[in-house]
Legacy VTK file of the C-alpha trace (Angstrom):
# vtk DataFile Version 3.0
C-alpha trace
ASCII
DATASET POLYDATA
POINTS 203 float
139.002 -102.309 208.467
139.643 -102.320 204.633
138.767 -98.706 203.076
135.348 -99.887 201.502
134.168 -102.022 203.495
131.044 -100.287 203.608
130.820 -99.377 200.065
127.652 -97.892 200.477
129.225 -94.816 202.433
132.615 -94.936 200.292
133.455 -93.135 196.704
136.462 -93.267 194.325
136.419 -89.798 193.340
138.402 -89.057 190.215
139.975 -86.085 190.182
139.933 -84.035 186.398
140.465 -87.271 184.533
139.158 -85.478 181.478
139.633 -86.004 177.711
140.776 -82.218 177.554
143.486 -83.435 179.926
144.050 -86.697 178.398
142.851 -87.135 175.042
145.045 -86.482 172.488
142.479 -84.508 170.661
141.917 -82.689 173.691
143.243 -78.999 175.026
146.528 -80.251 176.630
146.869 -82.965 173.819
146.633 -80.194 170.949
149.157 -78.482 172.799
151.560 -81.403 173.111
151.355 -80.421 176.772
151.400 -84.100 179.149
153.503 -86.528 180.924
154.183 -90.229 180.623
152.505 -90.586 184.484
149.239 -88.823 183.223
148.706 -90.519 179.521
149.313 -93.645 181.921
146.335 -93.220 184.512
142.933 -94.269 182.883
144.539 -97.855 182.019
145.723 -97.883 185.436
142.627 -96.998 187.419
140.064 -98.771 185.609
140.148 -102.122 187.295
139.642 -100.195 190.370
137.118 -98.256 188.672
135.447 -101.474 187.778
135.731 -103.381 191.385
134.264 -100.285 193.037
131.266 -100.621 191.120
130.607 -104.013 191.597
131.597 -104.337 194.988
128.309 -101.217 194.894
130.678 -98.141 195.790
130.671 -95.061 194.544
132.442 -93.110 191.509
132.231 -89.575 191.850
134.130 -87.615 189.176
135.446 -83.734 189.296
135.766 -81.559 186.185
137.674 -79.013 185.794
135.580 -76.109 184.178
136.060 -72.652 181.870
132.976 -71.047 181.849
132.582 -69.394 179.095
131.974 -65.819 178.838
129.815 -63.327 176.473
131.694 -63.821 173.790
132.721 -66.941 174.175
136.149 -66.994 175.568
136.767 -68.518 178.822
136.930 -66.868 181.983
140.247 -67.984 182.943
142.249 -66.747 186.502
145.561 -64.462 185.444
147.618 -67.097 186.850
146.601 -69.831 184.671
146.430 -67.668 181.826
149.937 -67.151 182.493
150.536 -71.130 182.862
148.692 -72.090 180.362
148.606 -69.638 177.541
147.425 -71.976 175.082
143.464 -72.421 176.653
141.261 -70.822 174.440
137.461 -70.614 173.515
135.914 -74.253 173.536
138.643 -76.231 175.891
136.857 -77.120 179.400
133.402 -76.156 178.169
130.693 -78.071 180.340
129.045 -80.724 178.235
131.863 -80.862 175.292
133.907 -84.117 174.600
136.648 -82.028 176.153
135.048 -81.433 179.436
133.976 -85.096 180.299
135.436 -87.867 182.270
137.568 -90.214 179.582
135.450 -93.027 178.224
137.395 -95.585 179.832
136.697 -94.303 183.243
133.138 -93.265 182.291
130.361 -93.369 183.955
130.442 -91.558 186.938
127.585 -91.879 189.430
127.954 -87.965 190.372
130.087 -85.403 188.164
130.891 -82.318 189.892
131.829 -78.910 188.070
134.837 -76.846 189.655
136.574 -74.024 188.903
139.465 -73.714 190.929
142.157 -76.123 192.344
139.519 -77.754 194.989
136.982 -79.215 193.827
135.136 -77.711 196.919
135.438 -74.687 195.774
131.701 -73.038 194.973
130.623 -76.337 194.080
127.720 -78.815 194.951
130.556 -81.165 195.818
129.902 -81.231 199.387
126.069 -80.861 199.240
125.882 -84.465 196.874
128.339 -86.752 199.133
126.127 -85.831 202.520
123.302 -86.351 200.528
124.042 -89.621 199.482
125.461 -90.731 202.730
129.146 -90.762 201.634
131.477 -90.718 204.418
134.728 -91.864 203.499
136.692 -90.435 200.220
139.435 -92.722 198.143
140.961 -89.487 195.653
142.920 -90.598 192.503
143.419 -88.072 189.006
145.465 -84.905 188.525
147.404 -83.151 189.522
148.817 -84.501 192.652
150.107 -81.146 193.478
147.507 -79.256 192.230
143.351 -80.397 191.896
144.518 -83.814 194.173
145.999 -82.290 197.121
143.522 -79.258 197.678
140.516 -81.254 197.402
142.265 -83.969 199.780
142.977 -81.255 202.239
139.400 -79.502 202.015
137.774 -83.173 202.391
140.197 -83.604 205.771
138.939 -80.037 206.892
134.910 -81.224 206.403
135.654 -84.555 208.163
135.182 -87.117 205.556
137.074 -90.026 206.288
139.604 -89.418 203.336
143.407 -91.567 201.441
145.332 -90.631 198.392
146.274 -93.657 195.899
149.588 -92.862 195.682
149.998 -94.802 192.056
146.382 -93.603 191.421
147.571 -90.032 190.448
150.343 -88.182 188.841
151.842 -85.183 188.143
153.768 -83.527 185.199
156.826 -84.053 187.377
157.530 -87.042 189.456
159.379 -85.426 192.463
156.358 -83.294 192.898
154.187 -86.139 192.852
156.150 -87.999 195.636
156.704 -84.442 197.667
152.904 -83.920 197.815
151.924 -87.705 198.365
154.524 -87.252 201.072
152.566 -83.923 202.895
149.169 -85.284 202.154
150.206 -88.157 204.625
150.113 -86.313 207.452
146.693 -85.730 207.385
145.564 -88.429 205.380
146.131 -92.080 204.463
147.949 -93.237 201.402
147.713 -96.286 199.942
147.979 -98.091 196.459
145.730 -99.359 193.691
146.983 -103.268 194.688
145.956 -102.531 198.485
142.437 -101.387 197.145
141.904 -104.071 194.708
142.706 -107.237 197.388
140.225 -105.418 199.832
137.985 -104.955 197.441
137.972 -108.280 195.470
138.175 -109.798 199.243
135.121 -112.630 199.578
LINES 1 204
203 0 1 2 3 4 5 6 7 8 9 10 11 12 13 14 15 16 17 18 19 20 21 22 23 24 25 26 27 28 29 30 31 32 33 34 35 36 37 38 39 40 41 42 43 44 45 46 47 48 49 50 51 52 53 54 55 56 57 58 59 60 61 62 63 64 65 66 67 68 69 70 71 72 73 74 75 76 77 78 79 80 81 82 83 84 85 86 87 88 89 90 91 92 93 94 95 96 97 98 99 100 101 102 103 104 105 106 107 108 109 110 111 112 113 114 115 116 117 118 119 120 121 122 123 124 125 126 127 128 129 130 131 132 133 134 135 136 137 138 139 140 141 142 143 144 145 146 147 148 149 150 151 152 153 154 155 156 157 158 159 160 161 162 163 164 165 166 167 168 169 170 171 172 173 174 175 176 177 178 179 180 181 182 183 184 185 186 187 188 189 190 191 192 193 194 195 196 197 198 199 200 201 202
């Protein structure tokens, strides 16, 4: 059975494809901080973004949040801090230009806040898929290693019926990439943008 054929019950969920991410305006872009995989993903992913609409599935989008404290300046883990020294008051805020899904990918039908690596994570992730009746999971977005493979593996854990697109995400190193897309199949399955696209441009 092709992966959305029931599209009804089936999202693409795009994992962090934000303009902080990718624009070059945006948090990572200001800090010259990317990867030639990355940059390359919203030209990639939206004829699938496209087909999944039409063919009446879902696109469910996760955002990678800093809530902003008292002052202002985000609430950010030490660890990241440490990663990313360069985050700073403004960058992930919910509702800026930064924090939403890139316009090439936009709309999504269901945006989800997160604020850790899953995007299960003290979210209403869960809560909105059972509630609209969405059983099986197709993850793309960044980072493989990072935002990708936790949610994959919490969506295994809670049942849902789940695959990585392997050329669907990236990572700011390719060997990561292909180690993670490499673990995630032993719980999930992998497949491409192409395979998607036949199935779901299929008469």
């Amino acid at each position: 059975m092709a992966f959305f054929d029931k599209p009804e019950e089936t999202a693409l969920v795009l994992v962090d494809l934000q303009n902080d991410f990718l624009h070059p305006e945006g948090a990572y872009g200001r800090a010259n901080c990317s990867a030639p995989a990355i940059a390359a993903l919203p030209s990639k992913l939206k004829p699938l973004v496209d087909a999944v609409r039409r063919k009446g599935g879902w696109i469910v989008s996760t955002h990678f949040t800093l809530v902003p404290g008292r002052d202002g300046e985000p609430l950010i883990s030490p660890h990241l801090k440490s990663l990313r020294p360069f985050l700073t008051k403004g960058d992930f805020v919910p509702g800026s230009f930064g924090h939403a899904l890139v316009d090439d990918l936009a709309p999504a039908d269901f945006a989800v806040d997160k604020v850790a690596y899953s995007a299960f994570y003290m979210s209403r992730l869960e809560w909105v898929l059972r509630k609209a009746g969405i059983q099986r999971l197709a993850f793309a977005g960044i980072v493989t290693n990072g935002g990708v493979a936790a949610t994959v593996r919490d969506a295994h854990v809670r049942d849902f019926e789940s695959c990585v697109i392997r050329d669907g995400c990236a990572a700011f190193k390719t060997d990561v990439h292909d180690a993670t897309i490499m673990s995630l199949g032993s719980s999930v399955g992998i497949t491409k943008i192409d395979e998607l696209m036949q199935d779901l441009t299929r008469p």
